[in-house]
C-alpha positions as CSV (number, residue, x, y, z in Angstrom):
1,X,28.3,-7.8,2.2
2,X,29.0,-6.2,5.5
3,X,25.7,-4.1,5.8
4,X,25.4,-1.7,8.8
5,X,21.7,-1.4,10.5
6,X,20.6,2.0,12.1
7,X,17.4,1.6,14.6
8,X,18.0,-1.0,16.7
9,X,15.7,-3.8,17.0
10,X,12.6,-2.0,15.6
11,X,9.3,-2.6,13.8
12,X,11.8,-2.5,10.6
13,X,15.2,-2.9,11.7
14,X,14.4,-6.2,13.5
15,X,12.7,-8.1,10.4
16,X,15.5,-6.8,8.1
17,X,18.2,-7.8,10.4
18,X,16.7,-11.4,9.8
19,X,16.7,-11.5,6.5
20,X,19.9,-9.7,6.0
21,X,21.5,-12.4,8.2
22,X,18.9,-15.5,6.1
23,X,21.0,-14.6,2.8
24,X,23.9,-15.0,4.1
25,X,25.4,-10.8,5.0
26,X,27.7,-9.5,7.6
27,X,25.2,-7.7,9.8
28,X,26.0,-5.0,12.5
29,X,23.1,-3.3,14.3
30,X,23.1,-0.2,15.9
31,X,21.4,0.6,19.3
32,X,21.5,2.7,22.1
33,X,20.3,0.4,24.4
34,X,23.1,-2.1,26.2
35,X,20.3,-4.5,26.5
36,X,19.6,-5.3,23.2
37,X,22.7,-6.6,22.3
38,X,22.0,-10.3,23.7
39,X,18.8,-10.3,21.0
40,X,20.6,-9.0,18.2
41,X,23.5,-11.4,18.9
42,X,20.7,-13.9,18.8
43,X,20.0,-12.8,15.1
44,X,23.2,-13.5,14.0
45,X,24.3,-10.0,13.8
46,X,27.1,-8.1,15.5
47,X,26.1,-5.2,18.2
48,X,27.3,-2.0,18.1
49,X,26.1,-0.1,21.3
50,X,26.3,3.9,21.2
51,X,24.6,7.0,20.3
52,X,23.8,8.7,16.6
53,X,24.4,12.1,18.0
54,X,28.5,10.9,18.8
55,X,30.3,11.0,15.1
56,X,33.4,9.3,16.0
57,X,31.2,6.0,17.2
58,X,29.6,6.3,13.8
59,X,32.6,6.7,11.9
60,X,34.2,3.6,14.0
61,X,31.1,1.6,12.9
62,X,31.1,2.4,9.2
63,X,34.3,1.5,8.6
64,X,34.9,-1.1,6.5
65,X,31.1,-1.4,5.8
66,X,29.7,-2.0,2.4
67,X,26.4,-0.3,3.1
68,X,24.2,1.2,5.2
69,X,20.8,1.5,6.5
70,X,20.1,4.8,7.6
71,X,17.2,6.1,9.5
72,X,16.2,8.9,12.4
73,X,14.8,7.1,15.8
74,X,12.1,8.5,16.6
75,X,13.0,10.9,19.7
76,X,9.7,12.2,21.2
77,X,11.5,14.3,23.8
78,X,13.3,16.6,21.4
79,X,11.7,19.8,21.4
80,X,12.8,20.0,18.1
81,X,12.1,16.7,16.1
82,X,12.9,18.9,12.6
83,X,16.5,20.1,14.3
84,X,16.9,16.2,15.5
85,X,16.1,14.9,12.2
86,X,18.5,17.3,10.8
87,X,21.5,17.0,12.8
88,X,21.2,13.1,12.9
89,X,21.6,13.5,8.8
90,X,24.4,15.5,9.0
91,X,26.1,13.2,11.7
92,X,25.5,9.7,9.5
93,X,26.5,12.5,6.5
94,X,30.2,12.9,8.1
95,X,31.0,9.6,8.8
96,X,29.9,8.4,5.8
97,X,32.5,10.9,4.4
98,X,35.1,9.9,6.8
99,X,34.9,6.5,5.7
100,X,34.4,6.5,2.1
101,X,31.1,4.2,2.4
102,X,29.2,3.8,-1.0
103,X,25.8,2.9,-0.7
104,X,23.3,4.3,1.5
105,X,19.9,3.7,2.3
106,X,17.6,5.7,4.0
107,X,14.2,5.5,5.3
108,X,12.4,8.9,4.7
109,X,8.7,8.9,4.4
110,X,6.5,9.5,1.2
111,X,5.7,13.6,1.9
112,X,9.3,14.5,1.9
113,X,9.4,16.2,-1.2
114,X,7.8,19.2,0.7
115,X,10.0,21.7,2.3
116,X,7.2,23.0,4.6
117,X,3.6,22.4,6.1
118,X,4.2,18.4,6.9
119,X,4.9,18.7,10.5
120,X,8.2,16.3,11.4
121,X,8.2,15.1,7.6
122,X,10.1,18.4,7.0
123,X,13.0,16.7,9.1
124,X,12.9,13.8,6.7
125,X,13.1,16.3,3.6
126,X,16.4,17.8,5.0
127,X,18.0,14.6,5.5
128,X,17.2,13.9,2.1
129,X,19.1,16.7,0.6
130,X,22.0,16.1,3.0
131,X,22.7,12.9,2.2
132,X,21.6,13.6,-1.7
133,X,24.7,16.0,-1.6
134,X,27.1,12.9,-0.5
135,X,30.2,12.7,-3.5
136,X,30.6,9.8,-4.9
137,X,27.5,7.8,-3.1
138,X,24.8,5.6,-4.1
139,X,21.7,7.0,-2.2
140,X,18.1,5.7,-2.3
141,X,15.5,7.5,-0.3
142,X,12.5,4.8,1.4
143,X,9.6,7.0,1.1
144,X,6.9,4.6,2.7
145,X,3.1,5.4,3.5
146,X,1.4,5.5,6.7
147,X,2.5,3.0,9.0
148,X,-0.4,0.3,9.6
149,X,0.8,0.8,13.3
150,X,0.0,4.2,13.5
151,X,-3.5,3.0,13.7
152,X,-2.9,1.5,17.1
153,X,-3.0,5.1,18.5
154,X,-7.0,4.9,17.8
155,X,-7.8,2.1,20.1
156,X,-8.3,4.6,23.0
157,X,-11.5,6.2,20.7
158,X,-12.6,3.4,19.6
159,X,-13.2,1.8,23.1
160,X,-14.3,5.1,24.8
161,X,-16.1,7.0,22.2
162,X,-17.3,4.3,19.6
163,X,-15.5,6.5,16.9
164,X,-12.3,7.0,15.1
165,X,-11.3,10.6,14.6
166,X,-8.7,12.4,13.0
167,X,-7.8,16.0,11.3
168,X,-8.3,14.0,8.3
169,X,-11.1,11.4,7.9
170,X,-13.8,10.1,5.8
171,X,-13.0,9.7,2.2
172,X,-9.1,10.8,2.3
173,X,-6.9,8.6,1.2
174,X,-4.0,6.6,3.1
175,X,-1.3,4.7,1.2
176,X,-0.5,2.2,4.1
177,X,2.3,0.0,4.7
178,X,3.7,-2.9,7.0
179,X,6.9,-2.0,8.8
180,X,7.9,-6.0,7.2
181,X,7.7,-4.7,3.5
182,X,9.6,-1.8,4.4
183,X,12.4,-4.1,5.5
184,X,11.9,-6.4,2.4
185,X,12.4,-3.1,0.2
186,X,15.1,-1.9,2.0
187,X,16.9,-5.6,2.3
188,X,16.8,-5.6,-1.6
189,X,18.0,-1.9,-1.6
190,X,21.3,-2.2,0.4
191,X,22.5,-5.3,-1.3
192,X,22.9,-3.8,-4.6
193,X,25.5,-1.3,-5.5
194,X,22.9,1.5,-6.2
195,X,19.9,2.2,-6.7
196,X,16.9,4.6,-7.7
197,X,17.1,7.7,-5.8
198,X,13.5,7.7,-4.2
199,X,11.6,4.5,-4.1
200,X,7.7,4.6,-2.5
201,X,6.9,1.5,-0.8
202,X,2.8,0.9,-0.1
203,X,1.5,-2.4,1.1
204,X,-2.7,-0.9,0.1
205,X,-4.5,1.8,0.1
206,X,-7.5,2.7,1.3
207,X,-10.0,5.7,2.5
208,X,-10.0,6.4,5.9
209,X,-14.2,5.5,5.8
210,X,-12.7,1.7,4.2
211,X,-9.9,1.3,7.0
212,X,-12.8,2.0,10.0
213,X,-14.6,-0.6,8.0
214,X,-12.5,-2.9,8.1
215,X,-11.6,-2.4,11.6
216,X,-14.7,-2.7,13.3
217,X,-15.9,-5.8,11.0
218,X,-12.9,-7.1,12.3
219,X,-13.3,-6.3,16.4
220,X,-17.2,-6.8,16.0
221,X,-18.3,-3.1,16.1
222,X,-20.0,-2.9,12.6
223,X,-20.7,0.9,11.6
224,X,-17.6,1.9,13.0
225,X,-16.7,5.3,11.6
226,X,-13.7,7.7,11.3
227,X,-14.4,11.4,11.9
228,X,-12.8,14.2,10.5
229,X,-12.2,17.1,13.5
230,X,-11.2,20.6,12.9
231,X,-7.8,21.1,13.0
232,X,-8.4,23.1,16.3
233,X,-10.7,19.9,17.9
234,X,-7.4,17.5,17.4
235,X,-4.7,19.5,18.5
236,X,-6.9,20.0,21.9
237,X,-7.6,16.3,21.8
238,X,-3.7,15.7,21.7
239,X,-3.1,18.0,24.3
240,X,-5.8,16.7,26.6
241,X,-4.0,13.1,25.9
242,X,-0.9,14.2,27.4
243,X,1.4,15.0,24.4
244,X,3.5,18.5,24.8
245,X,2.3,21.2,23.0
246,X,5.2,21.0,20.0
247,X,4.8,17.5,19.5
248,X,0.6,18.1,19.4
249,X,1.2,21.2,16.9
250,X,3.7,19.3,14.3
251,X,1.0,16.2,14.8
252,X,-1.6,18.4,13.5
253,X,0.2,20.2,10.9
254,X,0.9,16.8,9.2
255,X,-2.5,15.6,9.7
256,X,-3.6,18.7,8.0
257,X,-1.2,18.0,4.7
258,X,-3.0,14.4,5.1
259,X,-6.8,15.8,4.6
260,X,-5.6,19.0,2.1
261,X,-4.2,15.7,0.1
262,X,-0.6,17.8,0.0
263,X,1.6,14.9,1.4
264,X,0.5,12.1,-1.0
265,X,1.3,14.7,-4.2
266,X,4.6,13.2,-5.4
267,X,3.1,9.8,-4.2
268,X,0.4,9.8,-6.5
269,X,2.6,10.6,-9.4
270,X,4.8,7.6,-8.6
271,X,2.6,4.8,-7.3
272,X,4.8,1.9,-6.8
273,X,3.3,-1.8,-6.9
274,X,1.2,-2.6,-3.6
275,X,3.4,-4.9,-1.6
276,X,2.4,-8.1,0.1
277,X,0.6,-7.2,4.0
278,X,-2.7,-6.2,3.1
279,X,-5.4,-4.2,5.4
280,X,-7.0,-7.6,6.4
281,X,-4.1,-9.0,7.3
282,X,-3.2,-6.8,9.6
283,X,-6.4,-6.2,11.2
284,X,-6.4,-9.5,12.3
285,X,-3.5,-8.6,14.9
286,X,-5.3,-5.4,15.4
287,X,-8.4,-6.9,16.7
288,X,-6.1,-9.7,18.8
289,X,-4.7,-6.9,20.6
290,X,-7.8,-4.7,21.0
């Protein structure tokens, strides 16, 4: 199959490109970025260097393509990561109309059956439905959990404070996932000719007090625990850390649907099989790197 990847080299679109190329597919990867295209060559796969916002780039690249993996970069310099997510849909929504491709795959997040109240989630719920009203294609949504790497962004507290701390905390839940089994899913997605129309993918899950367990066992700070501030305390902390005020407001306001237990609602009604990366397993890269 000639399978086109969107996100460049990335925590997902790297280890899918690899196994894409493993079983044998024509592979073209997207990026913006000139030099990646002596790594993905590396890969096995064919480059494609442009930009998501320019349709007639997209539509050159589709053509001809069997399938595609479709996802939103993140682009933390937009001032409006909603209106981003949005108009990136609409762009890989036109040339996948230009060019009569068939199967799409996109990475959305679990959450995205809420139209409101999930901070940048919301962008991933409009892409949804703009690619859901595609004629005549084969879409399945990715909705993953929260991103084992997201977890990273803690380090700073832990070695300065001796704490983990969140708008959400303590005993709320978080479905958690490897960027790896994301690309395994979405690997087994785009090679057949459809597909279910949502599809959660969740390596564990765990409370927040279970993952600060875990974590300091593993970097020797036993005790370790994750705090839950006011809504008001982390948007301060955000801003005091340097992110602009629109990107610290839709931060909180997902955080918020995190702790109210809001974004895992559809989640917890369709709990998929745990995949393989467990919370162990990647703590032990956690602690290497801490």
């Amino acid at each position: 199959m000639k399978i086109i990847v969107t996100g460049s080299l990335g925590h997902i679109g790297k280890p899918l490109t690899q196994e894409l190329v493993a079983k044998g597919h024509e592979v073209t990867v997207i990026s913006s970025n000139p030099e990646k295209k002596a790594e993905i060559e590396a890969l096995g796969a064919k480059p494609a260097i442009g930009k998501l916002d320019d349709v007639a780039f997209l539509t050159s690249t589709f053509t001809g393509a069997d399938a595609l993996f479709a996802m939103e970069p993140p682009n933390y310099a937009s001032t409006d990561l909603v209106a981003y997510y949005e108009q990136t849909g609409n762009n890989y929504a036109e040339a996948v109309k230009k060019t009569g491709l068939k199967r799409v795959v996109h990475l959305s997040s679990y959450g995205a059956h809420l139209s409101e109240g999930t901070g940048m989630i919301v962008g991933s719920h409009r892409v949804e439905n703009i690619l859901n009203a595609l004629d005549g294609v084969s879409v399945t949504h990715l909705r993953p959990g929260y991103f084992y790497y997201n977890l990273d962004s803690l380090k700073p507290m832990i070695k300065n404070a001796g704490i983990m701390g969140a708008n959400y905390g303590g005993e709320d839940r978080l479905p958690l996932v490897a960027p790896s089994d994301i690309g395994a899913a979405a690997a087994e997605e785009l090679t057949k000719t459809s597909g279910p129309k949502v599809r959660y993918i969740v390596s564990d899950e765990r409370t927040c007090n279970e993952v600060a367990a875990v974590i300091g066992r593993a970097i020797g700070k036993p005790g370790l625990q994750w705090l839950t501030f006011s809504d008001e305390q982390y948007a301060d902390g955000l801003s005091k850390a340097g992110l602009p005020p629109h990107f610290a407001a839709m931060l909180t306001e997902l955080g918020a649907s995190v702790h109210s237990g809001k974004l895992r609602e559809d989640y917890d009604k369709h709990k998929p099989p745990f995949s393989k990366v467990k919370l162990e397993d990647y703590v032990k890269e956690y602690a290497k790197d801490f």
